[in-house]
N, C-alpha and C positions, 0 to 999 in steps of 0.2 A: 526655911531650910530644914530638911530632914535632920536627925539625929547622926545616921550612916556619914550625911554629906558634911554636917560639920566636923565629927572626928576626921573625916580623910583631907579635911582646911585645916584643921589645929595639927595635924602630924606634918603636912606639908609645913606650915610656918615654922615647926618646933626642928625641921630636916630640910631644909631647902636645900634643893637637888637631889633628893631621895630617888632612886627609881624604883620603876613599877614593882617587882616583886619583894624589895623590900618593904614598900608599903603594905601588897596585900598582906606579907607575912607578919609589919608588926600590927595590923588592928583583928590578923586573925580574919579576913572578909574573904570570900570568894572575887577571880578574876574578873568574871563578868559583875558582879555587883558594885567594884570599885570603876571599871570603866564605864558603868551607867555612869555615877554620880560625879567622877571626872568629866564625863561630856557636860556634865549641867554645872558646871564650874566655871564660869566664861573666863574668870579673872586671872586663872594658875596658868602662866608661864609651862609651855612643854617644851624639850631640846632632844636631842636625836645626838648622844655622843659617846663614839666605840661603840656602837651598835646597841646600848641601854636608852631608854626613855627612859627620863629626868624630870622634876615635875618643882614648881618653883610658885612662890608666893611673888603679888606685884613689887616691883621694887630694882629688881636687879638684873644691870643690866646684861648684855651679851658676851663681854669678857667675863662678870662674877658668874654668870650661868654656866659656861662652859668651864670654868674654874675648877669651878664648887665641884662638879660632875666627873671632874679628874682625879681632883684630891679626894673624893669619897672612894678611891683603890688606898690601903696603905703604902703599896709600895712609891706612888707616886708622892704621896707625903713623906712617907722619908728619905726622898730624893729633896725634895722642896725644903724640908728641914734641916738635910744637912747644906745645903748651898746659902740656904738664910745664917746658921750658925758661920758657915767659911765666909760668905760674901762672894767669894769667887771659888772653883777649885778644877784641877782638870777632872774628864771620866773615867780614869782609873781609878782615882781618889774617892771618887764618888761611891763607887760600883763596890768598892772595899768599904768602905764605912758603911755603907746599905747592908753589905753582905749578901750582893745578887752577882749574877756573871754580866759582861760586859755588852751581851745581846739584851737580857731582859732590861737595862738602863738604856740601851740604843731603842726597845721599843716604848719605854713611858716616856722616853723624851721627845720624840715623833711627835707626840699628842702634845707633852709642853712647849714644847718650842712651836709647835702650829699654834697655837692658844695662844701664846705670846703669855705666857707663864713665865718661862724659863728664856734666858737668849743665851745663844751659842757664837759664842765669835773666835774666827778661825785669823789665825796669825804666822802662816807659813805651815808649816806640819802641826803646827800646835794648837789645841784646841781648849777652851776655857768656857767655864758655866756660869753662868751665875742667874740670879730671880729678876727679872722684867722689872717688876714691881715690888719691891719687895714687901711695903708694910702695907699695900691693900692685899697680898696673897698672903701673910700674914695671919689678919684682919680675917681672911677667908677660912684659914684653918681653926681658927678658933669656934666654928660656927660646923663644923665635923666630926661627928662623935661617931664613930663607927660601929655595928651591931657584932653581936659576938658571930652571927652568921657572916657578916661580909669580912670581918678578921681571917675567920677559918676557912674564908673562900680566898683570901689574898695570900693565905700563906700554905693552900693547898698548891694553888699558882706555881708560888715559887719555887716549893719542893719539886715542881713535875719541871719548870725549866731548869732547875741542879741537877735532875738527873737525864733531862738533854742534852744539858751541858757535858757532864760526864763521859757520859754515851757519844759524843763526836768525839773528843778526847782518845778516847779508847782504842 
C-alpha cells in the first residue's frame, strides 16, 4: 500500500464519516489523487447523505453510518445533545436552547427522524422529541470531533437561516 493511500486509511479510521472535501482538505491532497486511492480501497464503507459523500472504516453498521454523517453538522449535535441531557422535550424547547429558528430544527430533524436518530411522537396537537437510542448516539458523538472549517461552515448556516428568518418576519 502506497504512503498517499495509507494516510487517506488512518484519517478515515481517526474520522469515520468524514466526507470528501474534508478529507482532501485535512491531508492537504488533490481531489483527483484522493479518489484514485479511494477507488483502490476496497474495504472503506461509502454513504450518500444530504447530498455529502461519507467515507467509513469496516465495522459500522448502516444506522452508525448514516449517524455519524448527520452528527458531523454541529447543529444536529446540539439538537442530539440537548434531547440526550432533557430525555424528552417538545420543539420549541429545543429550537431555544439550540438557539436556531423553528424551520432550521424542522430541517435537521427531517434527516434525524428518517435515521431513526431522533423519534417524534405526536399526541393530539402536541408533539414530543426525544433520542432513538440514546447511548449508541451517545457512543456515536463521542467519535465527532469537528474541524475548525466545518464549525465555521455550520455556523455560517445558521447566521444565513437567522437572517431568513428575520426577513419573513419583516
Amino acid at each position: 500500500m502506497s504512503e498517499t493511500r495509507a494516510r487517506i486509511r488512518r484519517e478515515i479510521e481517526r474520522e469515520p464519516g468524514i466526507h470528501f472535501r474534508a478529507l482532501t482538505r485535512g491531508l492537504e491532497l488533490a481531489t483527483g489523487q484522493v479518489q484514485y486511492h479511494l477507488g483502490r480501497l476496497e474495504d472503506v464503507r461509502v454513504e450518500r447523505v444530504n447530498g455529502r459523500t461519507h467515507y467509513y472504516p469496516p465495522g459500522y453498521d448502516a444506522w452508525e453510518r448514516t449517524s455519524l454523517a448527520l452528527l458531523r453538522r454541529e447543529t444536529a449535535r446540539d439538537i442530539v445533545a440537548t434531547l440526550y441531557d432533557a430525555g424528552e422535550a417538545r420543539p420549541d424547547a429545543v429550537a431555544d436552547r439550540v438557539g436556531i429558528a423553528r424551520s432550521t430544527l424542522e430541517h435537521h430533524l427531517d434527516g434525524l427522524v428518517a435515521s431513526d436518530v431522533v423519534r417524534k411522537q405526536r399526541d393530539g396537537n402536541r408533539v414530543t422529541l426525544s433520542l432513538s437510542r440514546p447511548e449508541a448516539t451517545v457512543a456515536l458523538l463521542g467519535t465527532v470531533e469537528p474541524s475548525l472549517a466545518e464549525r465555521l461552515t455550520d455556523r455560517f448556516e445558521r447566521l444565513v437561516d437567522g437572517l431568513l428568518e428575520s426577513s419573513e418576519r419583516d
